[in-house]
C-alpha positions as CSV (number, residue, x, y, z in Angstrom):
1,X,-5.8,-13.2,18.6
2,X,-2.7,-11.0,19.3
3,X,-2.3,-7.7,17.9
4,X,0.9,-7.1,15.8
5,X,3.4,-4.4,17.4
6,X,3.0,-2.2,14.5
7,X,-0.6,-2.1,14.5
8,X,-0.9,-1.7,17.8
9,X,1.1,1.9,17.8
10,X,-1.3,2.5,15.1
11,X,-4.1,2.1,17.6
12,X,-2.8,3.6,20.5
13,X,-2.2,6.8,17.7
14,X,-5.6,6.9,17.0
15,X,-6.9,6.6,20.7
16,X,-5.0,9.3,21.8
17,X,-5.9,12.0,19.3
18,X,-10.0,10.7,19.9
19,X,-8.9,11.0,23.9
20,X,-7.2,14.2,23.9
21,X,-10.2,15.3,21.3
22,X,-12.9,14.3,23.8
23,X,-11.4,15.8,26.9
24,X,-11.1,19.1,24.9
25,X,-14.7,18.6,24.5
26,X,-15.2,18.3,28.3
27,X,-13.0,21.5,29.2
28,X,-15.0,23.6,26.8
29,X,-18.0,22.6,28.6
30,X,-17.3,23.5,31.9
31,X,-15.9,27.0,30.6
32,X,-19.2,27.2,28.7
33,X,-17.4,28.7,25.3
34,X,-20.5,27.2,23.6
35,X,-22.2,29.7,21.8
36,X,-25.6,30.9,22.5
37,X,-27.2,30.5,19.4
38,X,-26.0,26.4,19.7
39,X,-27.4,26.7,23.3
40,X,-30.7,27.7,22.9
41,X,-32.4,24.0,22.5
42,X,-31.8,23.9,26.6
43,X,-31.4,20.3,27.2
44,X,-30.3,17.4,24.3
45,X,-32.8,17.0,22.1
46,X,-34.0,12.9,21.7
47,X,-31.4,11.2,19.4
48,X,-28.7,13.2,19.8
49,X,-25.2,12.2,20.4
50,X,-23.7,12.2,24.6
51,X,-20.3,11.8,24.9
52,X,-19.4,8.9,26.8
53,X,-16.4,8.5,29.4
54,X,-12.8,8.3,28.0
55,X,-12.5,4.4,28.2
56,X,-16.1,4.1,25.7
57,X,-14.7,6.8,23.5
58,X,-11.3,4.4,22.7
59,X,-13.7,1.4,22.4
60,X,-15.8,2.8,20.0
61,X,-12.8,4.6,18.4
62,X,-10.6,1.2,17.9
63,X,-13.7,-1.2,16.9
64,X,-14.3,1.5,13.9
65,X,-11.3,1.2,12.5
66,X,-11.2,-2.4,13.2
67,X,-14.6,-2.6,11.3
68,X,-13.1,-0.1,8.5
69,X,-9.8,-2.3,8.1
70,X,-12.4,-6.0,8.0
71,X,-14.6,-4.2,5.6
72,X,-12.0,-3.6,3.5
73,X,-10.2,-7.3,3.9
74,X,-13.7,-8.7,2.5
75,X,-14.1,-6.4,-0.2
76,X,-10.6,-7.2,-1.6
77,X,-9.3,-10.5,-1.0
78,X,-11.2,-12.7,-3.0
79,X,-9.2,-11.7,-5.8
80,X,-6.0,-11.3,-4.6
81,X,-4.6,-14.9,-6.1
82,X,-1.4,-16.8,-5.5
83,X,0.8,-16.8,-8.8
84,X,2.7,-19.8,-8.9
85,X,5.7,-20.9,-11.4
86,X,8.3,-23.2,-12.6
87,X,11.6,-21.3,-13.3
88,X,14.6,-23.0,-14.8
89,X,17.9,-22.7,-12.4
90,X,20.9,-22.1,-14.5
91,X,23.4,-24.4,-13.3
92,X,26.2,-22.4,-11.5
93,X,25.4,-19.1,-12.7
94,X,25.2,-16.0,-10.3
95,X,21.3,-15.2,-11.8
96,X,21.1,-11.0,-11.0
97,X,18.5,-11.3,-7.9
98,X,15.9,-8.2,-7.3
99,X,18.1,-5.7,-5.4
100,X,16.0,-4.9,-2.6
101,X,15.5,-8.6,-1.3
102,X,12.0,-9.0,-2.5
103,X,12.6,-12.5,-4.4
104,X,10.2,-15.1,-4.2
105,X,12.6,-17.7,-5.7
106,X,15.5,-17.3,-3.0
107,X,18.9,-17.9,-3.6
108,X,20.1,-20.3,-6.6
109,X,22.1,-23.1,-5.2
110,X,26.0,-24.1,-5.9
111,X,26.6,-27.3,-8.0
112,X,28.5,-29.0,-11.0
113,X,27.0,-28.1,-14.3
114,X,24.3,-30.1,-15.2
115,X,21.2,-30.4,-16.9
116,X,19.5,-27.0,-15.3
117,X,16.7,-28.4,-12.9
118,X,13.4,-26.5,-12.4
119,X,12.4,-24.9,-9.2
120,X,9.3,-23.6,-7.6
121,X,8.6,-20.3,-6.8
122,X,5.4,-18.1,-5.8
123,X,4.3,-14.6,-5.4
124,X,0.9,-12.9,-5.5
125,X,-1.5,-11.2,-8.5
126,X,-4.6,-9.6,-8.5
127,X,-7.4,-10.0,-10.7
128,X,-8.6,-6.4,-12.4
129,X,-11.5,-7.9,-14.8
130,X,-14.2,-11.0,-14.0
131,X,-12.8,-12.6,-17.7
132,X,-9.9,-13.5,-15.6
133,X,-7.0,-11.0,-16.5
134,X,-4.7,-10.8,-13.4
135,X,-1.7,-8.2,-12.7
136,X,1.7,-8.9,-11.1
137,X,5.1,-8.4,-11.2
138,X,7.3,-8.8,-13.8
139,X,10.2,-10.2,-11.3
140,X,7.2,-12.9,-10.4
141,X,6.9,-14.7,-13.8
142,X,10.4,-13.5,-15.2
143,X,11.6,-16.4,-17.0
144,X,9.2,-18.6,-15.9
145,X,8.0,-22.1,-18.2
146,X,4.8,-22.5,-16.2
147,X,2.4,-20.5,-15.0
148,X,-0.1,-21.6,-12.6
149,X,-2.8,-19.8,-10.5
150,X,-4.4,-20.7,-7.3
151,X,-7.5,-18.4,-6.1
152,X,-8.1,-17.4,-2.6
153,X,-11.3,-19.8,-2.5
154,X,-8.7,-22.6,-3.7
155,X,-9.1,-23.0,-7.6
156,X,-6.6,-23.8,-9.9
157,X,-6.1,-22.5,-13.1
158,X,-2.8,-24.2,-15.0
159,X,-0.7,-23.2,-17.9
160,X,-1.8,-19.5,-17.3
161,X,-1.4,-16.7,-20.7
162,X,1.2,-14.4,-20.0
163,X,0.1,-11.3,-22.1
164,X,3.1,-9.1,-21.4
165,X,5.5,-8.2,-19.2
166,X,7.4,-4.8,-18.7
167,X,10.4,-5.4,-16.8
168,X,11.1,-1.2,-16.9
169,X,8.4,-0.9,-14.7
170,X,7.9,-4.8,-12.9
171,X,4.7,-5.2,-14.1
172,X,2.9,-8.2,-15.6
173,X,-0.3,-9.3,-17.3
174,X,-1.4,-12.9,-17.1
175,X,-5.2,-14.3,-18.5
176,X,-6.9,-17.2,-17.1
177,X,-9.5,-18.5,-18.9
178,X,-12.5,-17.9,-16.5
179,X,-16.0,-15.9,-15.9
180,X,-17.3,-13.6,-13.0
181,X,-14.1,-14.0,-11.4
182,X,-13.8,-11.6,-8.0
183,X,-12.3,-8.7,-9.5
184,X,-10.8,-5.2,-7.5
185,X,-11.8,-1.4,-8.4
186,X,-9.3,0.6,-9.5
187,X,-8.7,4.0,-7.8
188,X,-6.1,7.0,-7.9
189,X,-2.6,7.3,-6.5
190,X,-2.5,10.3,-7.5
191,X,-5.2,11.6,-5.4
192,X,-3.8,9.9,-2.5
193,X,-1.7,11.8,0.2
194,X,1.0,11.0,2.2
195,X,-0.6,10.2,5.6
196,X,-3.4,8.1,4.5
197,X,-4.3,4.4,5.9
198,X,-3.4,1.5,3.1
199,X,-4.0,-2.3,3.4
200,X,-1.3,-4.4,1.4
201,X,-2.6,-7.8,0.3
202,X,-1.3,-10.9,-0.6
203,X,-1.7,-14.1,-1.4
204,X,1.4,-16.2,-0.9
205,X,0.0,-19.6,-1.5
206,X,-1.3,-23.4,0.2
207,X,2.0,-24.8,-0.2
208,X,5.4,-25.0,0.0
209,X,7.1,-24.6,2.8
210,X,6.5,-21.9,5.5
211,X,3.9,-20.1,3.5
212,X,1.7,-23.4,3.7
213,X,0.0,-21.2,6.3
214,X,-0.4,-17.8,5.1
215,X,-3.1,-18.0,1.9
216,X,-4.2,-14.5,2.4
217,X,-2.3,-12.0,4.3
218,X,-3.5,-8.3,5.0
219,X,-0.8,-5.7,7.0
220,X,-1.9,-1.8,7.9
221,X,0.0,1.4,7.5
222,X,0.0,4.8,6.1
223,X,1.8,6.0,2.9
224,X,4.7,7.5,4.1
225,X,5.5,8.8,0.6
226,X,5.4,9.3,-3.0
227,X,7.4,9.9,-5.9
228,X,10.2,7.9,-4.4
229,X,13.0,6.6,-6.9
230,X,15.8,4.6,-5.0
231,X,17.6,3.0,-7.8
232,X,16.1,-0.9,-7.4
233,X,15.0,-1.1,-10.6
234,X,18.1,0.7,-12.5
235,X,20.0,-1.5,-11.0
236,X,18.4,-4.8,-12.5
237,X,19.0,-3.1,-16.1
238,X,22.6,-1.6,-15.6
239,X,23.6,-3.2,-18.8
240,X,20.7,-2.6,-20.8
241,X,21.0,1.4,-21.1
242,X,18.1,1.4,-24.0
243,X,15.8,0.5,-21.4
244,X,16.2,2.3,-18.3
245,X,13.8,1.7,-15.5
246,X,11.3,4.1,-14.5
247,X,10.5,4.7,-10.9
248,X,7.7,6.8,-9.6
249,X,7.0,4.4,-6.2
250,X,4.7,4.7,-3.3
251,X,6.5,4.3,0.1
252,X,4.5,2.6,2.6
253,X,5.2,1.1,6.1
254,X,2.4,-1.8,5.7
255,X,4.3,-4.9,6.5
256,X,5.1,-6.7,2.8
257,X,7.4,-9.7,2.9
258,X,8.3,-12.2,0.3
259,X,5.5,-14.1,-1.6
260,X,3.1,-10.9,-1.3
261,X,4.9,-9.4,-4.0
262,X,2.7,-8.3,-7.1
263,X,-0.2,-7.9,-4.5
264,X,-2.6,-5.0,-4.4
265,X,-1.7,-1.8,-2.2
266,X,-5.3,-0.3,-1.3
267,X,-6.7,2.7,0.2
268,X,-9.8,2.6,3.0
269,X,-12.5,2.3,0.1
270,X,-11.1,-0.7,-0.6
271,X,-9.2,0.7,-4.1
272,X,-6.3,-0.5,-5.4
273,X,-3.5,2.5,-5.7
274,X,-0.5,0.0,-6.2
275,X,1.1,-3.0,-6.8
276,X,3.3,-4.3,-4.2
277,X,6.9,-4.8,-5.4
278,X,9.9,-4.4,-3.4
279,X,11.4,-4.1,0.3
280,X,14.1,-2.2,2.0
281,X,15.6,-5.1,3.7
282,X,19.5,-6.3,4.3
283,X,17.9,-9.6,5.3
284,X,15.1,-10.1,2.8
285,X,12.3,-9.4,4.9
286,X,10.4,-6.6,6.2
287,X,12.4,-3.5,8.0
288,X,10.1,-0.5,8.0
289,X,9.5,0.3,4.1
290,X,7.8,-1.0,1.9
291,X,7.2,0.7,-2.2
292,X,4.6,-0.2,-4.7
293,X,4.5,0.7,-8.2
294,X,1.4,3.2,-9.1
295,X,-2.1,2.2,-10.3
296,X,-1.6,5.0,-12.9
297,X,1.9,3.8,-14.4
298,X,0.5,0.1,-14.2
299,X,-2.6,0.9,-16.2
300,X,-0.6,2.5,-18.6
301,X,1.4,-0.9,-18.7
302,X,-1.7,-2.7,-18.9
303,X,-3.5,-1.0,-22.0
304,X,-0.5,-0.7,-23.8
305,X,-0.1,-4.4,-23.6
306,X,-3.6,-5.5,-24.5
307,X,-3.7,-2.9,-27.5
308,X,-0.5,-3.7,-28.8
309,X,1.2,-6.8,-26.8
310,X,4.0,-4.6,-26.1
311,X,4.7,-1.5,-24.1
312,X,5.1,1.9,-26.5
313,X,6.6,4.4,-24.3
314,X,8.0,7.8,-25.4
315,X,11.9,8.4,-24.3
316,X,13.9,11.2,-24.3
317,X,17.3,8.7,-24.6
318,X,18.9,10.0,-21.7
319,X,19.9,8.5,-18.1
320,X,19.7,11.1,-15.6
321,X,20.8,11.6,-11.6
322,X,18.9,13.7,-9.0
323,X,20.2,17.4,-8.1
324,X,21.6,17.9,-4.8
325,X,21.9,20.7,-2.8
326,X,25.4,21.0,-4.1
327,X,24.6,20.9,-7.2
328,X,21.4,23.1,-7.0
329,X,24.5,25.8,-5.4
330,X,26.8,25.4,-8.1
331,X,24.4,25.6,-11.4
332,X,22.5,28.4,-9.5
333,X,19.0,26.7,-9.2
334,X,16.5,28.4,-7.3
335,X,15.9,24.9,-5.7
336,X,16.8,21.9,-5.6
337,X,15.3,19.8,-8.4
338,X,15.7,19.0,-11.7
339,X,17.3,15.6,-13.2
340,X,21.4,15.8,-14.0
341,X,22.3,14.4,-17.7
342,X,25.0,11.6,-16.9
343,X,25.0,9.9,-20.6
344,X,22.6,9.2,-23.1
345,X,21.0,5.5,-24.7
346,X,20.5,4.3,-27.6
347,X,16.8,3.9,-28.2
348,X,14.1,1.2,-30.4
349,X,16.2,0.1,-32.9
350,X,19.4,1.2,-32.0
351,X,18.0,4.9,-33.1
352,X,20.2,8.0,-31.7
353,X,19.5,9.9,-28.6
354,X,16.6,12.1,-29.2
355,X,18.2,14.5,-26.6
356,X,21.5,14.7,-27.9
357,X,20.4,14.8,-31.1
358,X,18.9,18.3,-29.9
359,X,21.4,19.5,-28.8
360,X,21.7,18.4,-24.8
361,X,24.9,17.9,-23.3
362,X,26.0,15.7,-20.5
363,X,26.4,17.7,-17.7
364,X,22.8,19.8,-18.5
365,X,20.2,19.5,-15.5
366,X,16.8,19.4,-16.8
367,X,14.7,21.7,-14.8
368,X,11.2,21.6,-17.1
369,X,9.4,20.0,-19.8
370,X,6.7,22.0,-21.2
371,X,7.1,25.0,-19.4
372,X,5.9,22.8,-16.4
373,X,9.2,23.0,-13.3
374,X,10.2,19.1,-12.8
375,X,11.1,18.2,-8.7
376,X,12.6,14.9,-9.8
377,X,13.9,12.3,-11.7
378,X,10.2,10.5,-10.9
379,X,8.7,13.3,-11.9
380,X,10.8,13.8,-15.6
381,X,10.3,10.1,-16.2
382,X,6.3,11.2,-15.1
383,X,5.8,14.0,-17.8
384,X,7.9,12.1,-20.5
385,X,5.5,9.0,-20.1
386,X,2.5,11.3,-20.8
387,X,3.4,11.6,-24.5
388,X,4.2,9.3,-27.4
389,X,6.8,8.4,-29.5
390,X,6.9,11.3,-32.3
391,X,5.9,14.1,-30.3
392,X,7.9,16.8,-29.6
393,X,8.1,18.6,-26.6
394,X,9.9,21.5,-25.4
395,X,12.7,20.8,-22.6
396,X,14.5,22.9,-20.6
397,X,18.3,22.7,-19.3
398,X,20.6,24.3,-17.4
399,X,24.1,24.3,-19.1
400,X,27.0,23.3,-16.6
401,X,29.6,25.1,-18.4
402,X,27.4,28.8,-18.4
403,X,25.0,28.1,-15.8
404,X,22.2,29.3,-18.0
405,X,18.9,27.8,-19.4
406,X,18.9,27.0,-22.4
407,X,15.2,25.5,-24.3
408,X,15.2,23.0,-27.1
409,X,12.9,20.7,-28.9
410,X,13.1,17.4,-28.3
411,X,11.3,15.0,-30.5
412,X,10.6,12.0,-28.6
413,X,11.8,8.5,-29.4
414,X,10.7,5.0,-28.4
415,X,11.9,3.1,-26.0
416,X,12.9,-0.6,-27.0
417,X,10.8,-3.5,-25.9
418,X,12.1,-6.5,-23.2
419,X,12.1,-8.9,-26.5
420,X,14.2,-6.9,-28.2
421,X,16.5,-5.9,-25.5
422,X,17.0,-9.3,-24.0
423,X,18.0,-10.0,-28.2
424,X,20.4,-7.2,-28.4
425,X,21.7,-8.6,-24.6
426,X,22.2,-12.7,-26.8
427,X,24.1,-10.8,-29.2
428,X,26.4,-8.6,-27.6
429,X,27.2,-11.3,-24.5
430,X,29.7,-14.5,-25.0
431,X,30.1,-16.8,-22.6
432,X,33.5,-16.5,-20.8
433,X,34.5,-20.3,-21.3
434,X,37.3,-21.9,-19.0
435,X,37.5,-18.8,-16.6
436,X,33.8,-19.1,-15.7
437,X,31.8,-15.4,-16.9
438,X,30.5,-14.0,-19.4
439,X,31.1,-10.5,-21.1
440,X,29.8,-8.0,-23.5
441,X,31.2,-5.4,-26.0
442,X,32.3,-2.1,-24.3
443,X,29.3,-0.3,-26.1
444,X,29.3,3.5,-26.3
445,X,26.2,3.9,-24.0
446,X,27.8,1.2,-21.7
447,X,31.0,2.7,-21.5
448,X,29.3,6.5,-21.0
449,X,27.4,4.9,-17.9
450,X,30.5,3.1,-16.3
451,X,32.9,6.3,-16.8
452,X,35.4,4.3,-18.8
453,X,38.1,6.9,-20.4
454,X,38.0,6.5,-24.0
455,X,41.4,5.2,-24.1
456,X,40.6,1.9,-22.3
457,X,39.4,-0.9,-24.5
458,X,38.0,-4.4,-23.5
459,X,34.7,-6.0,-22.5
460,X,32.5,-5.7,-19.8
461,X,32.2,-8.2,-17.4
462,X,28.1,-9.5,-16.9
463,X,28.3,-12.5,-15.3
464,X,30.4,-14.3,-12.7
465,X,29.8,-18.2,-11.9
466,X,30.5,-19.0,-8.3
467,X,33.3,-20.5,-7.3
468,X,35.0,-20.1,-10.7
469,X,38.8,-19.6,-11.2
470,X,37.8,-15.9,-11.9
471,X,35.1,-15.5,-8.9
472,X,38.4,-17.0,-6.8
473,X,40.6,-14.3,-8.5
474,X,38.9,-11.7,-7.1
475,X,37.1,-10.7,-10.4
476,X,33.7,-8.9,-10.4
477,X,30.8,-7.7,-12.7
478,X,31.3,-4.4,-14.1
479,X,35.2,-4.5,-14.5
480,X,36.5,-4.3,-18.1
481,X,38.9,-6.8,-19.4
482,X,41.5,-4.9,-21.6
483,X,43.7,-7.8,-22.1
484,X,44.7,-11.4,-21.5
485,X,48.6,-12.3,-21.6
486,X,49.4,-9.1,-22.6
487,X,47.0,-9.5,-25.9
488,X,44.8,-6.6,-26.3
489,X,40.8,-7.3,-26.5
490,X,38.4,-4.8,-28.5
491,X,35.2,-7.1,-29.0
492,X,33.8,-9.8,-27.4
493,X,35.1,-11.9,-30.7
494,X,38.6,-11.0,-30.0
495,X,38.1,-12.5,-26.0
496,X,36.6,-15.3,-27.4
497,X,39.4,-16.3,-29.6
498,X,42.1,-15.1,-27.2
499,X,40.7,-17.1,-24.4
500,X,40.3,-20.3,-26.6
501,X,43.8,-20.8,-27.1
502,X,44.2,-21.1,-23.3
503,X,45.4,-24.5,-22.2
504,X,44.5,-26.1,-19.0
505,X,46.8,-26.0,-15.8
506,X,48.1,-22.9,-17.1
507,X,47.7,-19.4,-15.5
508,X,46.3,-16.2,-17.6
509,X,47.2,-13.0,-16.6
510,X,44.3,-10.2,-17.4
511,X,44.5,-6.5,-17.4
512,X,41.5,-5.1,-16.2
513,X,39.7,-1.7,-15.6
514,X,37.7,-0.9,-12.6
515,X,35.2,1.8,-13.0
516,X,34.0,1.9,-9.3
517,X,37.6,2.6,-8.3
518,X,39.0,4.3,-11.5
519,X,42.0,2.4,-11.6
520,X,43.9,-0.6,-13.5
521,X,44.5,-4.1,-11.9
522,X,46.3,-6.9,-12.7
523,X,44.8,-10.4,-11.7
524,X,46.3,-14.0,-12.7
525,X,43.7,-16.6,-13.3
526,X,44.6,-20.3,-13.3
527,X,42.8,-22.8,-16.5
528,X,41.2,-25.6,-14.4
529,X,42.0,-28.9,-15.8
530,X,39.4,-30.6,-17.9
């Protein structure tokens, strides 16, 4: 069986440091640097260990960690399982895909409206207790009417429980109704150093396409870092401010492609440190790096949602950017860390800020919590998950207009849930009609995220269908509609009624803002016929 590329440098690493280590060995001998006191036995005693030549030495030196890697393959895979499920396709719609092409349903295909089929998609799951309750991701089962789930020793379990889901984080709990089921050990990834050999599992399924032949797939590398936030969850919930994503991932460069997503990331004693979950791919498969969400974070998802079938996290009501060395110059930090304030959200409830309730500005870079120095955004969103809702805590910011800190106390609020979110989302979104999108009230938190000037009014745009009159305009998500024929729009209800009266054939002109490029547009839109 051929040896992948990448595992093969691995190897060859590892030979050459036991090599090199070896023929040190042999050049110490000869100068006889050995100390007398370690010399005295004269010859070897009986059982002791002889050094072989070079070529033994990178035998024995590969087939351990060969042996360490199988060990670990046994150990695990058993209960890695292939989560399978039935997702609705929404006619035309451009459906928001998972940023960093890690999406095991591909791309939505192009057609007339119609009765939305189903489609197939699959990813993987592990199972953390022998009752049968299995972890995933949340971009897995996402709007998903069935559930099904295949073990690696090929049994079935249909119509599976989905206990929660916490899209903030990607994370998913499913139940299967089952006893002494294979289950994995839990370990720390907070223990674990950058540097360290991981195995990432999956399970990508029997069927289907290509992945008919890869059931249970196993790839080697090291964690190449922690802490990492790059943005690919914050970018599924840029129109859902009272949710933002939190991001704490391990980098890897274990191979992960599509279909091994929700799979267990696992250290050499066979312990899971994270769940596989997204790429850094322009073409959907695997580049170089790979990140998984923490065991640590994921527990906390996973007791939250079997105590209380929801996830209770603590929020400060903020949405923050990392420092830069820039920045670190001009606020006069003695490094550069911290988390800058960009705009604050709305929490549970529609509740106010907690933090600008206290008193923090925009503009403020955060630079502890607790007395305890933050390095990153990761690590803000790390402390402020260690407490609950209600308690207050004592934050530190550094004001942009004096450049001095400043300490308040900050009592924490609660983030909303997915349910209630996805609610707010129904309420505050119309479909766009004739012109083919849909759009939402320019909210205060939305329009503090986008930069809109106060003096612009409209809607956000939030959905595009393809091959619309408006996706042939030229118009985009995130662009602000501030009127149509010269009719000004406030509310989604004022769109609604303006675009209404539109009659087919005919063209609309819309004014629209666009934050990316801070300026105004004007784009003409022609009413299909019937």
């Amino acid at each position: 069986m051929k040896i992948n590329d990448a595992l093969r440098a691995k190897l060859n690493v590892v030979i050459v440091t036991a090599v090199a280590f070896a023929a040190g060995l042999g050049v110490a001998a000869q100068l006889d640097l050995t100390a007398p006191s370690f010399a005295s036995g004269g010859a070897l005693q009986e059982g002791s260990v002889q050094l072989g030549t070079d070529a033994s030495v990178q035998t024995n030196t590969a087939r351990a960690l060969s042996d360490d890697f199988a060990q670990v393959a046994r150990q695990v895979t058993p209960a890695v399982v292939t989560v399978e499920v039935e997702k609705q396709v929404q006619g035309r719609r451009m459906q928001r895909q998972f940023p960093f092409p890690f999406n095991p349903f591909g791309q939505q295909p192009e057609g007339e409206d119609q009765e939305p089929p189903t489609r197939p998609g699959t990813g993987s799951g592990f199972i953390i207790r022998p009752d049968g309750y299995i972890i995933t991701n949340n971009h897995v089962v996402e709007n998903a009417e069935e559930i099904n789930v295949q073990l690696s020793d090929r049994r079935r379990f249909r119509d599976v429980e989905l206990v929660g889901r916490d899209p903030t984080t990607d994370v998913a709990l499913l139940k299967v109704n089952g006893e002494d089921l294979p289950a994995v050990s839990l370990g720390s990834s907070d223990s674990t150093e950058v540097g360290e050999w991981v195995l990432a599992v999956g399970n990508p399924g029997f069927g289907g396409g290509p992945q008919e032949t890869l059931p249970t797939t196993v790839t080697a590398g090291i964690v190449s870092g922690k802490g990492r936030n790059i943005g690919v969850l914050d970018r599924q919930f840029r129109d859902q401010i009272a949710n933002p994503a939190i991001e704490d991932f391990i980098q890897t460069d274990a191979a992960i492609n599509p279909g091994n997503s929700g799979g267990p990331l696992v250290n050499m004693r066979g312990r899971v440190i994270g769940v596989n979950t997204a790429i850094a791919s322009e073409t959907g498969y695997y580049m170089g790096y790979g990140f998984a969400v923490p065991i640590e974070l994921v527990e906390e998802v996973v007791q939250d949602l079997l105590q209380h079938g929801e996830v209770r996290r603590a929020a400060l009501g903020v949405t923050v950017q990392p420092v830069g060395p820039d920045d670190a110059e001009y606020y006069g930090l003695d490094r550069v860390a911290g988390a800058m304030v960009t705009g604050f959200s709305e929490l549970q409830g529609g509740a106010e800020s907690p933090a600008r309730e206290a008193g923090i500005q925009s503009g403020d870079v955060i630079v502890s919590v607790e007395g305890r120095r933050l390095r990153s955004v990761s690590d803000l969103q790390r402390r402020i998950r260690s407490y609950d809702p209600g308690q207050t805590v004592q934050v530190t910011v550094v004001r942009r207009s004096t450049q001095e800190e400043q300490t308040v106390d900050v009592t924490l609020g609660r983030m909303g849930t997915p349910g209630e979110t996805e609610q707010q989302r129904t309420e505050q979104q119309a479909d766009g009609g004739p012109l083919g999108i849909e759009v939402r009230d320019l909210a205060p938190q939305i329009r503090a995220q986008l930069e809109v000037p106060e003096e612009i009014t409209g809607v956000v745009v939030t959905g595009v269908d393809r091959g619309s009159p408006a996706d042939r305009a030229g118009l985009s998500t995130r662009f602000v509609i501030a009127d149509v024929n010269g009719q000004p729009i406030e509310s989604v209800d004022d769109y609604r009624e303006i675009v209404s009266r539109l009659q087919p054939g005919t063209v609309a002109n819309l004014r629209v803002y666009i934050p990316q490029a801070g300026v105004e547009q004007f784009i003409s839109v022609r009413i299909p016929r019937g």
